[in-house]
C-alpha positions as semicolon CSV with decimal commas, in nm:
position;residue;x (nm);y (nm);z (nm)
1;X;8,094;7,111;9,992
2;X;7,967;7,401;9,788
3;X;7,982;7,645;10,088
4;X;8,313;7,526;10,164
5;X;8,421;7,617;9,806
6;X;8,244;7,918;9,789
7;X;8,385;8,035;10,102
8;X;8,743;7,952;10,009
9;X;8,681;8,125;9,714
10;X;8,583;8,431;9,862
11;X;8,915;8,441;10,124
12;X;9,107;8,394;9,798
13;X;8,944;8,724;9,616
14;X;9,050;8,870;9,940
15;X;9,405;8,744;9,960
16;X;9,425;8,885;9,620
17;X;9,288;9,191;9,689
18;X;9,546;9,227;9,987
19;X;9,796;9,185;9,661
20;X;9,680;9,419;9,490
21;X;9,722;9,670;9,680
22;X;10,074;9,574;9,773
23;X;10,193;9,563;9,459
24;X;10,014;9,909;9,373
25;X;10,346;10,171;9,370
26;X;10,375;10,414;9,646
27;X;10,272;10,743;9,463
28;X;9,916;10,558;9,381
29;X;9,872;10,417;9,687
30;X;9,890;10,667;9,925
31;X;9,827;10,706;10,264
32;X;9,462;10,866;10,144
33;X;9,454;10,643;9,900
34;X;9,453;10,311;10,160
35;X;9,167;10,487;10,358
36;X;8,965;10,537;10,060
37;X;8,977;10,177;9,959
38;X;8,886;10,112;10,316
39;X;8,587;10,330;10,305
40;X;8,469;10,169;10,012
41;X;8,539;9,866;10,134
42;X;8,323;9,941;10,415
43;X;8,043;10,091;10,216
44;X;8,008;9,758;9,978
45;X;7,990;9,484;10,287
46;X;7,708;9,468;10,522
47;X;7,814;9,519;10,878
48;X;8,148;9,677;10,839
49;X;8,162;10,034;10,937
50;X;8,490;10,266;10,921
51;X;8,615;10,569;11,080
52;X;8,907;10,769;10,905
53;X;9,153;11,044;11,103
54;X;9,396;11,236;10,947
55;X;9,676;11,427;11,088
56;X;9,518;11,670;11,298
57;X;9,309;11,411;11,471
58;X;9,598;11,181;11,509
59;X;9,806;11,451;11,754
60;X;9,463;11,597;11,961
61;X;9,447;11,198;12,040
62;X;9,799;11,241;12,162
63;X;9,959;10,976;11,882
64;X;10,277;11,137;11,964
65;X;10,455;10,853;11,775
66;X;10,264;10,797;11,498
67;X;10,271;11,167;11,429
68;X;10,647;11,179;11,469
69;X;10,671;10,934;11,148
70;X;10,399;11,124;10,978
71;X;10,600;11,457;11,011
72;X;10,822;11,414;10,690
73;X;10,575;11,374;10,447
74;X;10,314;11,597;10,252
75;X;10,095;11,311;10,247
76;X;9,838;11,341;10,513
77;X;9,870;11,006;10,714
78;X;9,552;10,841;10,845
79;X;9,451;10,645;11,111
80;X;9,228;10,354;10,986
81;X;8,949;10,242;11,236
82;X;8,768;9,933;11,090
83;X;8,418;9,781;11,284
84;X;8,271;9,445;11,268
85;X;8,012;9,300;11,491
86;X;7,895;8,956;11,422
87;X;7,550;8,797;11,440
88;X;7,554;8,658;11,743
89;X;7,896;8,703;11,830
90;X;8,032;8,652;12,234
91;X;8,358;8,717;12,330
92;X;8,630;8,796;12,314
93;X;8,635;9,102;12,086
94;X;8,911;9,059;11,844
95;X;9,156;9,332;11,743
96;X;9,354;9,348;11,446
97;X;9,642;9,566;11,407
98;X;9,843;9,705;11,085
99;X;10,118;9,861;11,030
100;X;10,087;10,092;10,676
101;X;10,384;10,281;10,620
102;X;10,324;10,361;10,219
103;X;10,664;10,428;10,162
104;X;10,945;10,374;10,396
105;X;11,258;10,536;10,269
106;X;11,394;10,517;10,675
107;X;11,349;10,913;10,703
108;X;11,689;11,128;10,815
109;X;11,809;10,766;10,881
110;X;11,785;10,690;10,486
111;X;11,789;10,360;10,379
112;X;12,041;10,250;10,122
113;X;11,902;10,299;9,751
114;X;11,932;9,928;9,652
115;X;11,612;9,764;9,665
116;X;11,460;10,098;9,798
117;X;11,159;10,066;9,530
118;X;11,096;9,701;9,725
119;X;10,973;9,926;10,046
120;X;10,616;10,038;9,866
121;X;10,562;9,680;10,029
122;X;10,598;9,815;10,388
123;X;10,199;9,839;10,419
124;X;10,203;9,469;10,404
125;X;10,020;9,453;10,730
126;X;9,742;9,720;10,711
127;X;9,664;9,607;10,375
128;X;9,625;9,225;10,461
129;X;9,432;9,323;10,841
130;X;9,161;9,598;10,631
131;X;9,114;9,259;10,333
132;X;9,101;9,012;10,639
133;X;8,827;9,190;10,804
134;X;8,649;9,291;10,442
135;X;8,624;8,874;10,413
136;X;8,508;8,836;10,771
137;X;8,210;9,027;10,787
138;X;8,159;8,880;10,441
139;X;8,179;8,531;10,527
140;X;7,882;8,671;10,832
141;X;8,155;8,498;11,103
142;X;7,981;8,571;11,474
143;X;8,307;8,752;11,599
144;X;8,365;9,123;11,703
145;X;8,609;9,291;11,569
146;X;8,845;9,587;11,556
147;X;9,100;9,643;11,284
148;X;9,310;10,011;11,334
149;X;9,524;10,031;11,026
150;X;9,828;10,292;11,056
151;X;9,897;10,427;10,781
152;X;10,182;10,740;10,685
153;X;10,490;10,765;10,454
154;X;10,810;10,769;10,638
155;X;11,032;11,033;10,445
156;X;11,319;11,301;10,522
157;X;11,268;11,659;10,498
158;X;11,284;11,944;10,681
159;X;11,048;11,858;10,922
160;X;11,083;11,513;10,990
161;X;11,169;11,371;11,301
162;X;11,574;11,367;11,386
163;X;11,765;11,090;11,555
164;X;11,781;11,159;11,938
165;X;11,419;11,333;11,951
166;X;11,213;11,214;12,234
167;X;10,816;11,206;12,165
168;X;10,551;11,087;12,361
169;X;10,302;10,818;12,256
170;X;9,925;10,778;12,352
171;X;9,943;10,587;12,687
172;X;10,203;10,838;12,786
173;X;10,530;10,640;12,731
174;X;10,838;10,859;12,619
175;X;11,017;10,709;12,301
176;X;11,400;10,828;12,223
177;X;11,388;10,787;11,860
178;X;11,747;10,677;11,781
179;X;11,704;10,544;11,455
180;X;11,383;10,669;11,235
181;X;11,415;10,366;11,032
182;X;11,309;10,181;11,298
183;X;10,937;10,370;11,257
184;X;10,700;10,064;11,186
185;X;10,719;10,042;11,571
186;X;10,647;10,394;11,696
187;X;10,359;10,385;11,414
188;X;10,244;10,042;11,590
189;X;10,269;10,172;11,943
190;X;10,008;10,438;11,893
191;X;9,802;10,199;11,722
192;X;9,791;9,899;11,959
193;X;9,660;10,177;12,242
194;X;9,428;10,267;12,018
195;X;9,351;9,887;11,994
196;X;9,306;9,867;12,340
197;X;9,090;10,155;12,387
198;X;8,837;10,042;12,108
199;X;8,775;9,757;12,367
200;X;8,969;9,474;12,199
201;X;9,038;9,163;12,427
202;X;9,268;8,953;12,196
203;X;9,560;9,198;11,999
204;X;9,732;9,047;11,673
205;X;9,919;9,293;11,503
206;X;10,116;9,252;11,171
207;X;10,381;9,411;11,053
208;X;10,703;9,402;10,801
209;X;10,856;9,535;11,127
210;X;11,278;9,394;11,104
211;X;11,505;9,270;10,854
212;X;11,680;9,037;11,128
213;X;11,343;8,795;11,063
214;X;11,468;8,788;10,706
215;X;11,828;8,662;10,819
216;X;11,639;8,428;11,085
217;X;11,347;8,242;10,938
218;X;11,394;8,360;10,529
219;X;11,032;8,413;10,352
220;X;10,937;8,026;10,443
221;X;10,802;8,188;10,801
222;X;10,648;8,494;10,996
223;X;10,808;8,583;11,322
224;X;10,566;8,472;11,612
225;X;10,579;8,656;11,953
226;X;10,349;8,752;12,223
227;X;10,202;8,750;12,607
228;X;9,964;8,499;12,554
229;X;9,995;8,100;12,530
230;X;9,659;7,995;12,458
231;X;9,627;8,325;12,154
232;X;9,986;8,210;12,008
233;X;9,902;7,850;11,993
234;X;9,593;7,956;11,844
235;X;9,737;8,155;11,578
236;X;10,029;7,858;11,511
237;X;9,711;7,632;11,481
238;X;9,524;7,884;11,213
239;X;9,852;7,941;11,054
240;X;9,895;7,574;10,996
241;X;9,535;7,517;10,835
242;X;9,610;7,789;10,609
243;X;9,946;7,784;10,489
244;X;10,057;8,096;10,635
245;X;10,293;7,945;10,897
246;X;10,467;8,095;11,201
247;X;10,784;8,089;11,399
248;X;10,787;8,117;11,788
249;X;11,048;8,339;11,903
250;X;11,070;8,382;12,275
251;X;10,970;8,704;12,450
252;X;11,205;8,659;12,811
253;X;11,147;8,970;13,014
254;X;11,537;8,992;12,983
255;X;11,489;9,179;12,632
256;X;11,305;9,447;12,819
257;X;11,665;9,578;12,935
258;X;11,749;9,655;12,581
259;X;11,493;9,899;12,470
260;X;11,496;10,091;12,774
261;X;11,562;10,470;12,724
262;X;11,848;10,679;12,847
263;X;11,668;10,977;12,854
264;X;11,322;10,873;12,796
265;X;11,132;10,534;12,891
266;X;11,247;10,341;12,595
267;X;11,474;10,353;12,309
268;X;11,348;10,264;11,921
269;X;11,639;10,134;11,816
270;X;11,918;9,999;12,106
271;X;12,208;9,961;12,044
272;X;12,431;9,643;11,916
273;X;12,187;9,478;11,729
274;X;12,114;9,157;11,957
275;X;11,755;8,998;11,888
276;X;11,622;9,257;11,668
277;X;11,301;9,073;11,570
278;X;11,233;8,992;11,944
279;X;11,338;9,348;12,053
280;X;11,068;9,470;11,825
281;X;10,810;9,320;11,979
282;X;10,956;9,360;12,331
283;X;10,946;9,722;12,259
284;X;10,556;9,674;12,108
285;X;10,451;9,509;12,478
286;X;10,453;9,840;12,639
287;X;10,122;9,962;12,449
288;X;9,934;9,650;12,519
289;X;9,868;9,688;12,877
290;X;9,709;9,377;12,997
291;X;9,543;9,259;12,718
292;X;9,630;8,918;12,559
293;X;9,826;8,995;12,254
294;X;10,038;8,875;11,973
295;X;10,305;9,021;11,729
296;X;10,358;8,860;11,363
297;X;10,656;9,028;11,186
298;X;10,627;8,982;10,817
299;X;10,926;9,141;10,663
300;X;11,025;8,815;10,530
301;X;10,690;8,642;10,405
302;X;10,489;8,937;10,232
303;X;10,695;8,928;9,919
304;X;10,837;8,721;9,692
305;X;10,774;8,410;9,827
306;X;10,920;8,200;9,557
307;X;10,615;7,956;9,573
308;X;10,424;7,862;9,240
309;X;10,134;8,093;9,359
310;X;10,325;8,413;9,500
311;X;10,644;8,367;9,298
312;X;10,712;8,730;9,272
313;X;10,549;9,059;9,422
314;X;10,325;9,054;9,698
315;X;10,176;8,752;9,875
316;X;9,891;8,863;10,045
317;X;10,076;8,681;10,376
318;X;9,813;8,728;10,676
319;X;9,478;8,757;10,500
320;X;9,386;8,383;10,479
321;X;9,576;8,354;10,893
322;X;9,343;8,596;11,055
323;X;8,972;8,480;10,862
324;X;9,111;8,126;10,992
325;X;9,196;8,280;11,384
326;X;8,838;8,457;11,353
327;X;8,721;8,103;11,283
328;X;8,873;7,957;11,586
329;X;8,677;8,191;11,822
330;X;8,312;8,026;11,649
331;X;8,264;7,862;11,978
């Protein structure tokens, strides 16, 4: 019973750590800023290594998309490469995916200005994957994994990308970017190749990718998609032990006809609004290749929960979800 508390107690410092720096406002917690508390992060737990790339780094590896979103903003984005490799660990090799957009103001596609202050929460995902996989190698769990954190601000200027500019992500895909507030997605992209690359053989990525979850499932569920039965029933399973429940939406390869391009392979942002959550992660499915993976969208669950322990301000949603699906794989 005492390691049972003690563990608990330890994925709750990191749940509330994953807070933290969710609730931390967008001109402290900058794209640099994330990294740093990943590298320190890294330097204070046994077995946890990080690499850090800014700008420059992110185009040579072709991260056409994630560069595209980085573009507006004098902040230097940074592409977050986390490293854990478990005492005795088999397979598979897990890999965690965030989405970090610092600020999202929805670039030359601006957002309104109610509720604008809200999207300092939009690195939801990157911070509760980097606090996820802090508490893993903690906790010594024999699992292998890889966490790539995006992270950028998403802001208009001079240089930022324009509606109807086509860019070209890592595995060579051409995106029309229609709307730029649809950018948690082209950020995403870039990382889940990334993902792939690192050698990661089961994908969950997290992300407060679309309002339309909001309107579906409210801030009682994430959105749930993916390629994979046995990894989605899996996460359902861990999501259920912990609290941090999950929807399954359905991923029919009919959505692919939405997001297709006109003039490049796909479009960020089709037209007419059908299934936006599932769209998203239709669109996400092209940057996965082969590889079992699965999408949790959580717009709706990483604030203001309403529930006696997140009533207000950041939840921490995913931290306690993925330490539980790293669990799973103990053999």
């Amino acid at each position: 019973m005492g390691d049972a508390v003690a563990e608990s107690a330890l994925v709750a410092e990191a749940a509330n750590a994953a807070r933290d720096l969710q609730n931390r406002p967008a001109n402290d917690l900058t794209p640099t800023a994330l990294a740093a508390h990943a590298a320190a992060l890294a330097g204070e737990v046994e077995g946890l290594s990080v690499e850090i790339e800014g700008r420059e780094e992110i185009r040579a590896r072709g991260m056409g998309a994630f560069a595209a979103v980085a573009q507006g903003s004098e902040q230097e984005p940074a592409l977050i490469t986390l490293r854990y490799d478990g005492p005795g660990a088999g397979s598979p090799k897990l890999g965690f995916v965030g989405k970090a957009v610092t600020f999202d103001s929805g670039g030359i596609s601006l957002k309104p200005g109610a509720k604008m202050a809200e999207m300092k929460f939009d690195m939801s995902g990157g911070g509760a994957v980097i606090e996820a996989v802090g508490a893993i190698a903690r906790l010594r769990l024999p699992v292998n994994v890889v966490a790539v954190v995006g992270a950028t601000e998403n802001l208009p200027s001079g240089r930022s990308v324009k509606p109807g500019d086509i860019v070209t992500a890592a595995n060579g895909k051409t995106i029309e970017v229609n709307n730029t507030d649809a950018e948690g997605r082209l950020v995403l992209a870039d990382c889940l190749s990334h993902a792939v690359a690192e050698g990661a053989e089961r994908i969950v990525d997290l992300a407060t990718l679309t309002g339309a979850v909001i309107i579906a499932l409210g801030s009682t569920y994430a959105g749930l998609m993916g390629s994979d039965e046995e990894l989605l029933e899996r996460i359902s399973k861990a999501g259920e032990r912990t609290g941090e429940i999950a929807w399954r939406l359905p991923l029919h390869r009919e959505y692919d006809e939405l997001i297709k391009g006109t003039y490049g392979d796909l479009d960020n942002a089709p037209e007419g609004r059908k299934a936006g959550t599932i769209v998203g992660a239709a669109f996400l499915s092209n940057f996965v290749g082969e590889v079992p993976w699965a999408h949790l969208d959580i717009a709706g669950s990483a604030w203001d929960l309403g529930r006696a322990y997140a009533p207000k301000g950041a939840s921490g949603y995913g931290v306690r979800l993925l330490v539980e699906l790293a669990r799973s794989y103990r053999g």
